[in-house]
C-alpha positions as CSV (number, residue, x, y, z in Angstrom):
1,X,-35.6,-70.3,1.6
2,X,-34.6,-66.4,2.8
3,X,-36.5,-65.6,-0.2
4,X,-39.7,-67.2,0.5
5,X,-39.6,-65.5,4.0
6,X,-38.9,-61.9,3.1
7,X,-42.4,-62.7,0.5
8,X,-44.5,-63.8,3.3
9,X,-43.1,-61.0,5.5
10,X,-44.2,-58.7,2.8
11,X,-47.8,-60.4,2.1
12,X,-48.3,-60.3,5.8
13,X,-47.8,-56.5,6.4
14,X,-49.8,-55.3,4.0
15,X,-52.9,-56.5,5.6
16,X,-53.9,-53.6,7.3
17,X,-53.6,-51.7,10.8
18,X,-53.7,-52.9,13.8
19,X,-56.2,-51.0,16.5
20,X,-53.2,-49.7,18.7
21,X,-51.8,-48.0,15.4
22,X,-55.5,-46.4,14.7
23,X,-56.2,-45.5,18.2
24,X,-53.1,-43.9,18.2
25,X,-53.6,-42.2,15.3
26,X,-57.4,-40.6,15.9
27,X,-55.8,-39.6,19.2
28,X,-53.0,-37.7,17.7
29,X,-55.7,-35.9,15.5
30,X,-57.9,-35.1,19.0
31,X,-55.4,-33.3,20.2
32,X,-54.3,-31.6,17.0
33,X,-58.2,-30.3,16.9
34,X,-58.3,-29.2,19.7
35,X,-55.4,-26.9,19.8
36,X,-56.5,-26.0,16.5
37,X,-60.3,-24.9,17.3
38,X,-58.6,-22.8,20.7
39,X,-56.3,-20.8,18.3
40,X,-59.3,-20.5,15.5
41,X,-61.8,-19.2,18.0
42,X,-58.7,-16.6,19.2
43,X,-58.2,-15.2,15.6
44,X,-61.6,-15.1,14.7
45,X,-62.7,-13.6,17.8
46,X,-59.2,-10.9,17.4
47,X,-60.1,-10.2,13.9
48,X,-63.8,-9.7,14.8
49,X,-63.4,-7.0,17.6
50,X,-60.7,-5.1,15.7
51,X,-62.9,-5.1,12.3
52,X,-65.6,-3.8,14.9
53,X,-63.3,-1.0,16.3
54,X,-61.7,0.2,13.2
55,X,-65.0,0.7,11.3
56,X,-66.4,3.1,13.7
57,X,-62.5,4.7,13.7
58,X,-62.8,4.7,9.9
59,X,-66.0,6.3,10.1
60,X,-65.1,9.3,12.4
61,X,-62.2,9.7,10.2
62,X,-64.2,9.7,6.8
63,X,-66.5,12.7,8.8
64,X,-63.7,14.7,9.8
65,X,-62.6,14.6,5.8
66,X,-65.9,15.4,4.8
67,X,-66.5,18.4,7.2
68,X,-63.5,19.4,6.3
69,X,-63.7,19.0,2.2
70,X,-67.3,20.3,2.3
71,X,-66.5,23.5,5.2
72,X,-69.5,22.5,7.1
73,X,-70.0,20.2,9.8
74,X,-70.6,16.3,9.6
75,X,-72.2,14.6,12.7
76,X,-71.5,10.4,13.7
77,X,-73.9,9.6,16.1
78,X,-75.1,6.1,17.6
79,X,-78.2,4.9,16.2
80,X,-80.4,1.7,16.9
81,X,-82.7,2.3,13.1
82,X,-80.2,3.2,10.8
83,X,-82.1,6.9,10.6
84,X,-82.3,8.5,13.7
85,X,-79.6,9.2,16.6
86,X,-80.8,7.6,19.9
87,X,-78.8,10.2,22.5
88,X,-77.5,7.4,24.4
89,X,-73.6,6.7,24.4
90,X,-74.2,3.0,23.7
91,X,-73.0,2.4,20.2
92,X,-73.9,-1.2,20.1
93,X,-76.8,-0.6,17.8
94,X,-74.7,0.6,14.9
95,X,-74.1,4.7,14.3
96,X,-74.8,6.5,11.0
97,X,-72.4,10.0,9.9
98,X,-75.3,12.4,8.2
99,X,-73.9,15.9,6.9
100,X,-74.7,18.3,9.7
101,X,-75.1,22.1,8.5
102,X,-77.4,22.5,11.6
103,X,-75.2,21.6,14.0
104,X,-77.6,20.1,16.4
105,X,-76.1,16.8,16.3
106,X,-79.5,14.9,15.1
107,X,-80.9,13.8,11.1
108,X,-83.3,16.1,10.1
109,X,-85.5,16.1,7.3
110,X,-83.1,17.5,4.5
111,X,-79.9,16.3,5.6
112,X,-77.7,14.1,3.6
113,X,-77.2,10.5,5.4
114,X,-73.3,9.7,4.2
115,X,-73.2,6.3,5.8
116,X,-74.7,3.3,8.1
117,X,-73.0,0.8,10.0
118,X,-75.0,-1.9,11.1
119,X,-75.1,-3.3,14.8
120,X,-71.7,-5.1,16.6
121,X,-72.2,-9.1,16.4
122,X,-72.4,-11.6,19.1
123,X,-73.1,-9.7,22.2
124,X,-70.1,-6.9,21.4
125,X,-70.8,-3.8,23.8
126,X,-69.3,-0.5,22.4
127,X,-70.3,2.7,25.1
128,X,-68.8,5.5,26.5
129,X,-67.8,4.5,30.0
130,X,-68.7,8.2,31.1
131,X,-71.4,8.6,29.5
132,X,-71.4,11.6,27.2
133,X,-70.2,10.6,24.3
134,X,-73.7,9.7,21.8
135,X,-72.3,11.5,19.0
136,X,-69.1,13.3,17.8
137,X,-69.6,16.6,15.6
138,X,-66.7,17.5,13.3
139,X,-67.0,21.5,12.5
140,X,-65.7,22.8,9.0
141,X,-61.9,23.0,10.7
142,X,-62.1,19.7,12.0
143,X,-62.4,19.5,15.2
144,X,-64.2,17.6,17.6
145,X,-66.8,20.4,18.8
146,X,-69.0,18.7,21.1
147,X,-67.2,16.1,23.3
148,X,-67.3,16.8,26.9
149,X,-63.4,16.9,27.9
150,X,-60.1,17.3,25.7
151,X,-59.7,13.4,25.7
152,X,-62.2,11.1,25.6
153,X,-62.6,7.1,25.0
154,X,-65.1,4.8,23.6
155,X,-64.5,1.2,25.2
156,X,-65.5,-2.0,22.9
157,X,-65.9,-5.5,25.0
158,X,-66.4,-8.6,23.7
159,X,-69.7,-10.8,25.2
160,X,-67.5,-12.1,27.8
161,X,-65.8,-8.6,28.4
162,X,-62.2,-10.1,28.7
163,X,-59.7,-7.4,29.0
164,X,-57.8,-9.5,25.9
165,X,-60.4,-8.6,23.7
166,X,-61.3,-4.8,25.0
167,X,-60.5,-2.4,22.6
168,X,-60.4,1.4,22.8
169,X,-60.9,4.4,21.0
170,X,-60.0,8.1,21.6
171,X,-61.0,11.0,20.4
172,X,-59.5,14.7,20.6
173,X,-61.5,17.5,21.1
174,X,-58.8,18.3,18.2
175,X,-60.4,15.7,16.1
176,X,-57.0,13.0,16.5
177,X,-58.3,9.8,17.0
178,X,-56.6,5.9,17.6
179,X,-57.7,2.9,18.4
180,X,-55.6,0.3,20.4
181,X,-56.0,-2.9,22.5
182,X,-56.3,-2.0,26.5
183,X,-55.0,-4.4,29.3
184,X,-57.5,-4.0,32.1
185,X,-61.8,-3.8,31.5
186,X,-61.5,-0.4,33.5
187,X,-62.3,2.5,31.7
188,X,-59.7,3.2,28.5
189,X,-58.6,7.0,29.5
């Protein structure tokens, strides 16, 4: 008889599950999405500003090399066309680094273009809080020669402009440059 039991136990749990176990289950998984999608949107929105920040960084750099390699100067200046330098220290349309043997700080007919960078994504504001900086000019020595003080700071915000997601970057009138997170949406310097 404990046999037959210990069978129809067996037959009888095999049926299914019951709601309480699936509701419990599909809420487990709620909250398991929705911690995930918090910590997605963080990385992807880290990854996004610091990609943003370290391409104009790795620009400026590649100029410096180049003035220096070719012993004339190269220019990075903001740009909204991909062609011409707009004068305005709002880098949010993209910037191009052009080969500079005028040193005027704009493209002109002749000059060599080096490279492009397209506009910043979803709402990403990169300006000079003071206003000066629309382009850097790197002479032959590498140096910074036409920024307005010994240090200055470009400021990148995200579309909320959450001081977790500001970045900054420096520049040298001695051509060193960094980039780093900053902890308040003041101005980086």
């Amino acid at each position: 008889m404990a046999r037959k039991v210990s069978i129809r136990f067996a037959a009888r749990s095999s049926k299914g599950f019951s709601l309480i176990e699936l509701v419990t289950v599909v809420g487990i998984v709620a909250v398991l999405m929705g911690l995930g999608a918090t910590s997605f949107r963080y990385i992807t929105n880290s990854n996004r500003i610091s990609a943003e920040i370290n391409g104009l960084l790795g620009d400026l750099q590649y100029a410096r090399a180049e003035a220096m390699k070719e012993g004339r100067t190269v220019t990075v200046c903001a740009s909204a066309d991909g062609a011409t330098c707009t004068g305005t220290p709002v880098w949010t349309g993209g910037w191009i680094v052009f080969s500079d043997p005028t040193n005027i700080g704009t493209l002109d007919p002749g000059e060599t273009l080096l490279r492009v960078q397209k506009p910043l994504a979803n709402g990403d504001t990169l300006q000079d809080a003071g206003g000066a900086i629309a382009a850097v000019t790197f002479n032959r020595a590498g140096f910074a020669v036409n920024l307005p003080g010994l240090a200055n700071a470009l400021t990148l915000h995200d579309s909320t402009a959450s001081s977790s997601w500001t970045r900054c970057l420096s520049i040298t009138s001695a051509g060193m440059m960094a980039a780093q997170t900053h902890v308040t949406t003041e101005s980086c310097l």
